[in-house]
Legacy VTK file of the C-alpha trace (Angstrom):
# vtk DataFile Version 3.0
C-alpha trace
ASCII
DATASET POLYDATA
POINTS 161 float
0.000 0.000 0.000
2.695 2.369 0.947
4.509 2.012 -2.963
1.293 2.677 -4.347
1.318 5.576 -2.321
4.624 6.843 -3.230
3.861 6.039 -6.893
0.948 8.130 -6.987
2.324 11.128 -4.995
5.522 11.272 -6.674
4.375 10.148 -10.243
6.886 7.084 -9.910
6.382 4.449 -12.423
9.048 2.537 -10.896
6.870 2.365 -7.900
3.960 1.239 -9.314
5.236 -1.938 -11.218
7.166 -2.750 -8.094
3.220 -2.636 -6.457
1.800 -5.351 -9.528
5.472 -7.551 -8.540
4.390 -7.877 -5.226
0.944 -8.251 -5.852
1.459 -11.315 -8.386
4.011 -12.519 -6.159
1.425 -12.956 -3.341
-0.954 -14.210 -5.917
1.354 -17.027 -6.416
2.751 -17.216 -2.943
-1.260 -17.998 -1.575
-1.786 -20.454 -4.842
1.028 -22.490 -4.137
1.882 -22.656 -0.531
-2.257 -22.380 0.773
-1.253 -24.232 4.121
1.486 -21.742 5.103
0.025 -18.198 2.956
-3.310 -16.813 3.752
-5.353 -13.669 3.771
-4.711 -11.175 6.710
-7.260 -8.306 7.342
-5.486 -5.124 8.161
-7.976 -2.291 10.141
-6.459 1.162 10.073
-8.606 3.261 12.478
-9.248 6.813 11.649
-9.827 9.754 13.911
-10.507 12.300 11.695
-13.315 12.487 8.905
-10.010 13.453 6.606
-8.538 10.275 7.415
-11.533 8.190 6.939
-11.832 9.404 3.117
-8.132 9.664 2.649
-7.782 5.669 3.588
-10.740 4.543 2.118
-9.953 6.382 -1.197
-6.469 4.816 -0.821
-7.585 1.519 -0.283
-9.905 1.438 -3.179
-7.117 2.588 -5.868
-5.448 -0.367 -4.366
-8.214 -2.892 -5.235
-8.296 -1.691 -8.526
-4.478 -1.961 -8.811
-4.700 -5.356 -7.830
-7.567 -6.464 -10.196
-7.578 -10.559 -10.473
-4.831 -10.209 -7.586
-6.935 -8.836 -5.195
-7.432 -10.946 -2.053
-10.506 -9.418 -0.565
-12.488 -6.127 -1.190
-11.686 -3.325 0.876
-14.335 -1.478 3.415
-14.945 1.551 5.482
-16.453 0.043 9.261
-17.910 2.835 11.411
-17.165 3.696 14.438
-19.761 1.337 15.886
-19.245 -1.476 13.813
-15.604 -1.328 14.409
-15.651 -1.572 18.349
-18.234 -3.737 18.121
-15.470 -6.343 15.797
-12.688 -5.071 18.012
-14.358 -4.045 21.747
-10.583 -3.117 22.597
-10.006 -0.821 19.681
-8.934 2.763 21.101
-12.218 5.333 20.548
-10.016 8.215 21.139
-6.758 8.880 19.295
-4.513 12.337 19.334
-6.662 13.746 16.786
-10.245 12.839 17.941
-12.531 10.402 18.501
-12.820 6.888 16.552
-14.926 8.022 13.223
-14.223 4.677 12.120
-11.888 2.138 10.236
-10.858 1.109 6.710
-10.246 -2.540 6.313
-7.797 -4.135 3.651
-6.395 -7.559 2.698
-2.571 -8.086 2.643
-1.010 -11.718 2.625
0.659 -13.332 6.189
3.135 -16.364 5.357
5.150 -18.520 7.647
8.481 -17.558 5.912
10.800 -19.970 7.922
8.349 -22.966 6.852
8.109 -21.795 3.355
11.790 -21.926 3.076
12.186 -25.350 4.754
9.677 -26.662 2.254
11.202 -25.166 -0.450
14.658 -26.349 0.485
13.568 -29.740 1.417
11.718 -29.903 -2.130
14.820 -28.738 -3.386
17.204 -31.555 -1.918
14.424 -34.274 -3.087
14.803 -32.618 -6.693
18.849 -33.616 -6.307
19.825 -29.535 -5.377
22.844 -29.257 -2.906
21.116 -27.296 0.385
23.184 -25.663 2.915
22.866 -23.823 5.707
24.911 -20.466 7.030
26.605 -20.359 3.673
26.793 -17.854 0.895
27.548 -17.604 -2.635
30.644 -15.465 -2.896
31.210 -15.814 -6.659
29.434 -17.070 -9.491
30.842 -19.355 -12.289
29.969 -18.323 -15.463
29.954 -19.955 -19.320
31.805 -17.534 -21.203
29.892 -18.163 -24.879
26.335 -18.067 -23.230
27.125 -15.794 -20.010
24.991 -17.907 -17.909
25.446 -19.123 -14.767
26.841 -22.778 -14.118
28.188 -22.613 -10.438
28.929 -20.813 -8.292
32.141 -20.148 -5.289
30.157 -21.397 -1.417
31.665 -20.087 1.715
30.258 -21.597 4.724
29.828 -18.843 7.727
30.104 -21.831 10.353
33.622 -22.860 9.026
34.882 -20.374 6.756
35.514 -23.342 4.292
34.863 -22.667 0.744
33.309 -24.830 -1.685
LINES 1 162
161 0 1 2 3 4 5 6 7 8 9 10 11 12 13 14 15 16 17 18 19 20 21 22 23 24 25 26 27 28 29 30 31 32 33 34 35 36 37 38 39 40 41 42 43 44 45 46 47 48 49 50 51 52 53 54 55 56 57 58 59 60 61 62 63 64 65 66 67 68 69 70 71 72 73 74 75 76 77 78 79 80 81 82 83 84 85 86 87 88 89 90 91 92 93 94 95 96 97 98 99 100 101 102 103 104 105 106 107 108 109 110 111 112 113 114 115 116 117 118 119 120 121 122 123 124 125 126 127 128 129 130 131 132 133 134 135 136 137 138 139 140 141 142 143 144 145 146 147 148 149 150 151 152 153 154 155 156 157 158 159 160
């Protein structure tokens, strides 16, 4: 939300295909890993009416941004309905009381499981997996340029593979 933000304000195009990258990167994160990805609803109260409009406006670029990607539509809760959701939601902030809250959907992963499956799925597909190691070089074919290897130091050991 914040890129499309920046895009918008500062006319960045750079920031707004970095927005659709993560937002088809999600996409795909959800598809293929649905028992460690899911939706997350985000609520964003707002104590001012400025904030309510300025959030909710926000929130609905975003949707359309995200088209097909989109996880869930946006909304605007009032001030009822949101304490009546979230009894221990604050109803007075430094600018006023609780006019109410925008809801959006963002994706929540378990990283460190994704990357155990993924290295685990890895090692069954006959990969080499390590752990606190780093590629320091890469080894390159010199009539394609493409990558063919690559220079390992382990951080445990300092050896070098």
């Amino acid at each position: 939300v914040r890129y499309l933000e920046k895009a918008v304000f500062n006319l960045d195009y750079g920031q707004l295909r970095l927005v659709f990258h993560a937002l088809e990167e999600r996409k795909q994160v959800i598809q293929n890993a649905p028992h460690l990805c899911h939706p997350l609803p985000c609520m964003t109260p707002c104590f001012s009416w400025f904030d309510a409009v300025y959030y909710w406006l926000g929130l609905k670029l975003y949707d359309l941004v995200a088209g097909p990607r989109m996880l869930h539509l946006s909304r605007y809760y009032s001030a009822n309905e949101s304490v009546e959701l979230f009894p221990t939601l604050a109803r007075k902030g430094p600018s006023g009381n609780l006019k109410g809250t925008v809801v959006y959907y963002d994706g929540q992963m378990n990283d460190s499981r994704l990357n155990v499956g993924l290295a685990c799925t890895a090692a069954l597909a006959g990969a080499s997996v390590l752990n606190h190691a780093e590629a320091i070089s890469f080894h390159k074919d010199e009539v394609s340029e493409r990558i063919t290897g690559a220079r390992i130091r382990n951080n445990l050991t300092g050896a070098r593979l």
